[in-house]
N, C-alpha and C positions, 0 to 999 in steps of 0.2 A: 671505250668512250673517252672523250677529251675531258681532262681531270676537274671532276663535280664542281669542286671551290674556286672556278676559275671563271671570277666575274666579267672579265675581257670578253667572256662569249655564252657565259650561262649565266643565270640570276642569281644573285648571291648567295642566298638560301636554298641550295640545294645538294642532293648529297646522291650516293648510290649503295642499295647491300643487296647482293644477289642479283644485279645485273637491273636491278629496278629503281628508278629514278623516284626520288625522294622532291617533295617542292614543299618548303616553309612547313614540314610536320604534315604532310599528304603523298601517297604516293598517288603515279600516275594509273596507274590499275584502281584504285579509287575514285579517280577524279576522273574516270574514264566511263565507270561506271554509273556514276551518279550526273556525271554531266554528258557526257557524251562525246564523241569525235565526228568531227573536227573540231578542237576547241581551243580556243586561245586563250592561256594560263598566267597571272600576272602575280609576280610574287612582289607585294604590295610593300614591301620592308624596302626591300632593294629600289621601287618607285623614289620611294619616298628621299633613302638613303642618296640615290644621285642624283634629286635635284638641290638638298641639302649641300651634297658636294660641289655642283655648278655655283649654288650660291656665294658661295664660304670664299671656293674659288677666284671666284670673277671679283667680288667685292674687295678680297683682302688682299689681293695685287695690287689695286690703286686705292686703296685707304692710306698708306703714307704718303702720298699726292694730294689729299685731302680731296681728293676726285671719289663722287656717291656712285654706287652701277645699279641698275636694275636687271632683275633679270626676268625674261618673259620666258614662258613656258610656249612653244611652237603647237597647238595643238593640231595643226593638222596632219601630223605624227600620227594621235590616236587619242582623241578625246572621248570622255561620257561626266556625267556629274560628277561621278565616286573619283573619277583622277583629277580633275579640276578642283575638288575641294582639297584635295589632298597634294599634290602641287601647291597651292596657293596656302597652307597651312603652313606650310617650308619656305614662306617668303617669295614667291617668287609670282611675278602676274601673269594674265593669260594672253596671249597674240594668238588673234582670229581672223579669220580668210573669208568668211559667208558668212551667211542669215543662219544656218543650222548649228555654226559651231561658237555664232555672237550668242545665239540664245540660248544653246546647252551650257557657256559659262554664265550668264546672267540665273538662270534655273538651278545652278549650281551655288548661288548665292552671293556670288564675286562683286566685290564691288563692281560702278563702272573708271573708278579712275585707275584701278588694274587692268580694264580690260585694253587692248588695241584691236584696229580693225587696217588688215592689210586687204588687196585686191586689184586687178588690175580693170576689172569692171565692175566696179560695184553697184549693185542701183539703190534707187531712191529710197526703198525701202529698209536698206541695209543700215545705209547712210543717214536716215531717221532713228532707225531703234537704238543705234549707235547714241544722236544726238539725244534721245529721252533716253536714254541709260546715262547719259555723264560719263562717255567714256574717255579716256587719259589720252586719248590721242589715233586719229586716224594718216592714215598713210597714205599721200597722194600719189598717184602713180602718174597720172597726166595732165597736159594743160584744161582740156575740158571738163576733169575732176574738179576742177578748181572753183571753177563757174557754180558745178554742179552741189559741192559741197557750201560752198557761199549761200546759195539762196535756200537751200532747208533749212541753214542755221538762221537766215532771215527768218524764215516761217516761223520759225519755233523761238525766236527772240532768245536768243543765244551765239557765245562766239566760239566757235570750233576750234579745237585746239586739233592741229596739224603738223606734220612732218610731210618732207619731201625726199622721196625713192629714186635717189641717185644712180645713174648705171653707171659706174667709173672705168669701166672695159678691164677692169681685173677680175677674173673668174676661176673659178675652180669646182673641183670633183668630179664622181666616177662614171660621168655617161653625158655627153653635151646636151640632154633636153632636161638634166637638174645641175647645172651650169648657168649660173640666172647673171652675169654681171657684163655681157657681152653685148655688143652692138645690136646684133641679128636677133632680138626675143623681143618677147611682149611684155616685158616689163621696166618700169622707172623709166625717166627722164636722165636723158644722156649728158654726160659731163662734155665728150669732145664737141661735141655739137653746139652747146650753149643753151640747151632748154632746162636744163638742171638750174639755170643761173637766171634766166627768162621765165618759171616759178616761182624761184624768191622772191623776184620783184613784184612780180602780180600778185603773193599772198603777203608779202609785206604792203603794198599798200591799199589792201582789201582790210577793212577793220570789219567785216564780219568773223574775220581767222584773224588764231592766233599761233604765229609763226615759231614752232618748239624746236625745232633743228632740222637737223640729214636723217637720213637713212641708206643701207645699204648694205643688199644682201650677195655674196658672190656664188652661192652652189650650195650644194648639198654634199653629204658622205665626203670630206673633206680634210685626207690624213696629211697634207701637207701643212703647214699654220702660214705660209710666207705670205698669202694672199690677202691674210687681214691685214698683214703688215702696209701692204702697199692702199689695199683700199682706206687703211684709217690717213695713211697722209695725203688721200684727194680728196678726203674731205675734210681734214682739217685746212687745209690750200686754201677747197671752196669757202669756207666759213670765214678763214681771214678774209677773201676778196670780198665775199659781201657786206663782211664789215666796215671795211675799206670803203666800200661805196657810198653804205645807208648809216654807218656808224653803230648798229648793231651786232655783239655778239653773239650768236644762234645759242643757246643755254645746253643743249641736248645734242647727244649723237648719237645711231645707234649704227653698231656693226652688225646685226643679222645672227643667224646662225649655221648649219650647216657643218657642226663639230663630227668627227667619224666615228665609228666604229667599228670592232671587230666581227665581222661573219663567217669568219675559217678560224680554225685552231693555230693558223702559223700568223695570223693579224692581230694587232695590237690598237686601239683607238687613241685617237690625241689625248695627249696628258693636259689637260685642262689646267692644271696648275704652271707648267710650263709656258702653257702657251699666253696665260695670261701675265705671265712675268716678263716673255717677250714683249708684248705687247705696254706695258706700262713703260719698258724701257722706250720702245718706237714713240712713240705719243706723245713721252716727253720732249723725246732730242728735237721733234718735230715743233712741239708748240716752241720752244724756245727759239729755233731756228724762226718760228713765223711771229715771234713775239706777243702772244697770247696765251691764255691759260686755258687747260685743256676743259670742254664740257663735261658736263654728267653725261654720264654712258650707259648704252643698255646692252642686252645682247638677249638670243632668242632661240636655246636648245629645246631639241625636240626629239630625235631620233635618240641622240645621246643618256636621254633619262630617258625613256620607254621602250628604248628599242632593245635593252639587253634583258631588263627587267620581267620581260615576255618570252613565252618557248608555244609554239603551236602543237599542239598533237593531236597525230594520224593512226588509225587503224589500217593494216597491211591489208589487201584486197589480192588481186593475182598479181601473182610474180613470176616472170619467163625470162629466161635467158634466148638474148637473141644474138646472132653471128653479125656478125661486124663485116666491113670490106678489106680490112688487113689481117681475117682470118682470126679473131678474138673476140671473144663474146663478152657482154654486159648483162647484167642483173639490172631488168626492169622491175621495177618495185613501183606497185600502183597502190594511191592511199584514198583516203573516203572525202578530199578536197582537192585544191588542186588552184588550177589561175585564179578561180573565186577567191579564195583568202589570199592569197599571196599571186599577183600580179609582176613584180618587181623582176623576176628572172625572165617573165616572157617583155616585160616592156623596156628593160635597163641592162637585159643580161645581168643579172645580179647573180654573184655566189652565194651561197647557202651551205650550213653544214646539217648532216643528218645522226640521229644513234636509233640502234634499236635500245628502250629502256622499259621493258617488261619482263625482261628474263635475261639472264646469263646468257652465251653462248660460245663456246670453245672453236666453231667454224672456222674456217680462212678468212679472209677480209676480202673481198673479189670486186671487182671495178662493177658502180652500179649506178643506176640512172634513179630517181624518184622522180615519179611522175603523176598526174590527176589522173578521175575520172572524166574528164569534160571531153566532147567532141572539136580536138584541137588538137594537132599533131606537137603545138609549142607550146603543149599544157604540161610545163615541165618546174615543178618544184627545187629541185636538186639535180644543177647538172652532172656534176662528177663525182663521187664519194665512195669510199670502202667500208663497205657493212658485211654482216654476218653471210655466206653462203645457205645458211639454213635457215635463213629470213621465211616465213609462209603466212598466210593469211590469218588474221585475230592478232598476228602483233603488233606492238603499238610503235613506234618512233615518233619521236621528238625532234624538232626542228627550233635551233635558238635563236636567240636577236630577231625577232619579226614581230617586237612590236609597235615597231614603226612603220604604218603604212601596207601594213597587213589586214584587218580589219575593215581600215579610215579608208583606203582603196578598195574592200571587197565589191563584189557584184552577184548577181542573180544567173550568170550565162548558163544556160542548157537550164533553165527556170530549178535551178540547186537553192534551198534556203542557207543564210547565210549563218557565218558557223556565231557560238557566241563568247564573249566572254567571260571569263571565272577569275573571281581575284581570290588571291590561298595568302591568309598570313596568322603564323601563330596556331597553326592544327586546324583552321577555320576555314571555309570557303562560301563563296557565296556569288551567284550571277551576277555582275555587274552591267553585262548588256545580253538582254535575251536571245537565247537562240531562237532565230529563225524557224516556222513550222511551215508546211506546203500551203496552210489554210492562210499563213500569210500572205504568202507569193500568191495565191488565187485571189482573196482579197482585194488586191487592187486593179485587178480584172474585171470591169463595167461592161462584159457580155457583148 
């Protein structure tokens, strides 16, 4: 197994004696029992521990600039109430994409001036509960948002506080459809084109909104840092020119998120504190150069605090070794989940790593594939990894980092109910979002 205490890619509370993995004072043969597999495991210490750490981060790079940061927790990572209250207990607010994940932070208790509401189609509805919650700011992504967010805040005799979702054609990360800062996408207002700038004007002299700064997000899973560099000084640029024009300084910026992580044992995630010490240096030489002082800043990790914090575990079903075309064979390893939870390999080609962590084993380590049970040739979990040779059915593995976008992406295909989550902290466990039963998935079957 890749070394227990090695939060780069396991939760940090976890341990191993006898080949059996240990989470925050539970072992997985316990939690396997009483919860079931496929189960998504969150070791609530470690939650809590790295959004603490984003915060501490982000903020105390530019506290000697006398620059404030907020930080927004990304929930479409992996939201439920229990991680919203507890993210936002560590300081830090909620960034919301739809109707289900505005109202699972509001039912969480969140304020609305912590909450944000991102989207590149939001409707009316969204756009309402937004404005009766008081929320801290919505994120325009088009010119017909504009319109569109304008006259609900008429209805409801209120002024919309708003940002605008720059695309600055800097982008990054590890597959071009979570690459968000590029010409070719659906999302934000383009900087080389002029609609980024042709927004400001029409919400600046829209007095139903109220004009809070930029926005912009460049990718996801994103180990290189140089890109925030470049997108914080197209939009500090843009903010001098519109000041320039209207005499107004935008108050607010926000860089996005999209910070990486590790999902192999030989990968290491962005050093957060690094990269926000980069980044106070860029910002400054920048505002100097354009002769202004730099905004309040926000930024908006997601994957980064949920995604290691989490480990899925699978019950071993059949396992066959099959002959290859270069005359070598693989260990297929089939587990009780599959694209349902975990999606990301079959749409991103994503790497994953795998242990068995139920028992010891002295075996060879032999080239092996993990794979679902779904009817789907690219229902494939773990493409490449070396596990025990005497891997057989009833054992457990453990899959780390998936909990981002593991759950928040799962589906119903081949009508599988969806697996659930367990939060373990302190010898304690407790469902934080139910597993799925068949009477469920039949349930919304109207005959």
């Amino acid at each position: 197994m890749t070394h227990p205490t090695d939060p780069q890619l396991w939760p940090a509370n976890v341990s191993v004696t006898d080949g059996v993995l240990d989470l925050a004072g539970l072992s997985v043969t316990e939690l396997a029992a009483t919860y079931g597999t496929p189960s998504f495991l969150l070791d609530v210490a470690d939650l809590r521990g790295r959004a603490a750490r984003y915060r501490d981060a982000l903020a105390g790079a530019f506290a000697p600039l006398g620059v404030d940061v907020d930080v927004y927790y990304a929930s479409k990572a992996f939201l439920s109430t229990a991680v919203a209250r507890w993210v936002h207990a560590e300081g830090l607010r909620i960034d919301t994409a739809a109707h289900g994940e505005l109202a699972t932070a509001i039912a969480a208790g969140v304020p609305g001036a912590d909450i944000g509401l991102h989207g590149n189609n939001k409707s009316a509805g969204e756009i309402t509960l937004a404005l009766e919650h008081g929320v801290g700011r919505i994120v325009v992504d088009s010119l017909p948002e504009i319109d569109l967010v304008g006259s609900i805040a008429a209805r409801l005799g209120v002024r919309a506080p708003v940002m605008v979702r720059v695309t600055t054609g800097v982008h990054a990360g590890g597959h071009e459809f979570i690459a968000t800062a590029h010409e070719d996408q659906k999302f934000g207002l383009s900087l080389a084109s002029g609609a980024a700038a042709q927004a400001l004007d029409r919400i600046h002299a829209d007095d139903r909104l109220d004009l809070l700064g930029l926005h912009s997000h460049i990718g996801s899973q994103i180990l290189d840092p140089a890109g925030f560099g470049e997108a914080a000084r197209a939009l500090l640029r843009l903010r001098a020119d519109f000041a320039g024009r209207t005499g107004v300084l935008l108050p607010e910026m926000d860089l996005g998120g999209g910070f990486g992580i590790a999902y192999l044992p030989t990968e290491r995630g962005v050093d957060v504190a690094a990269l926000a010490t980069d980044l106070a240096e860029i910002l400054t030489a920048e505002a100097r150069v354009l002769g202004t002082p730099l905004p309040r800043l926000s930024f908006e990790p997601g994957r980064a605090i949920v995604g290691p914090a989490m480990i899925t575990l699978y019950t071993v079903g059949t396992v066959k070794d099959v002959v290859l075309d270069d005359g070598g064979t693989r260990l297929y390893v089939s587990v009780d989940g599959g694209m349902s939870d975990n999606i990301r390999t079959a749409l991103y080609d994503a790497d994953y790593h795998a242990e068995l962590t139920s028992r010891s084993s002295t075996a060879p380590r032999v080239r092996s594939r993990v794979v679902g049970k779904h009817c789907e040739s690219g229902d494939i979990v773990v493409r490449d990894v070396l596990l025990p040779a005497d891997l057989a059915a009833g054992d457990l593995l453990a899959v780390p980092a998936t909990g981002a976008y593991g759950r928040s992406m799962a589906s119903n295909y081949n009508m599988v109910p969806r697996a659930g989550v367990v939060a373990v902290e302190d010898g304690q466990a407790r469902e934080i979002v139910r597993r799925e039963t068949i009477e469920d998935v039949l349930a919304l079957d109207m005959g």
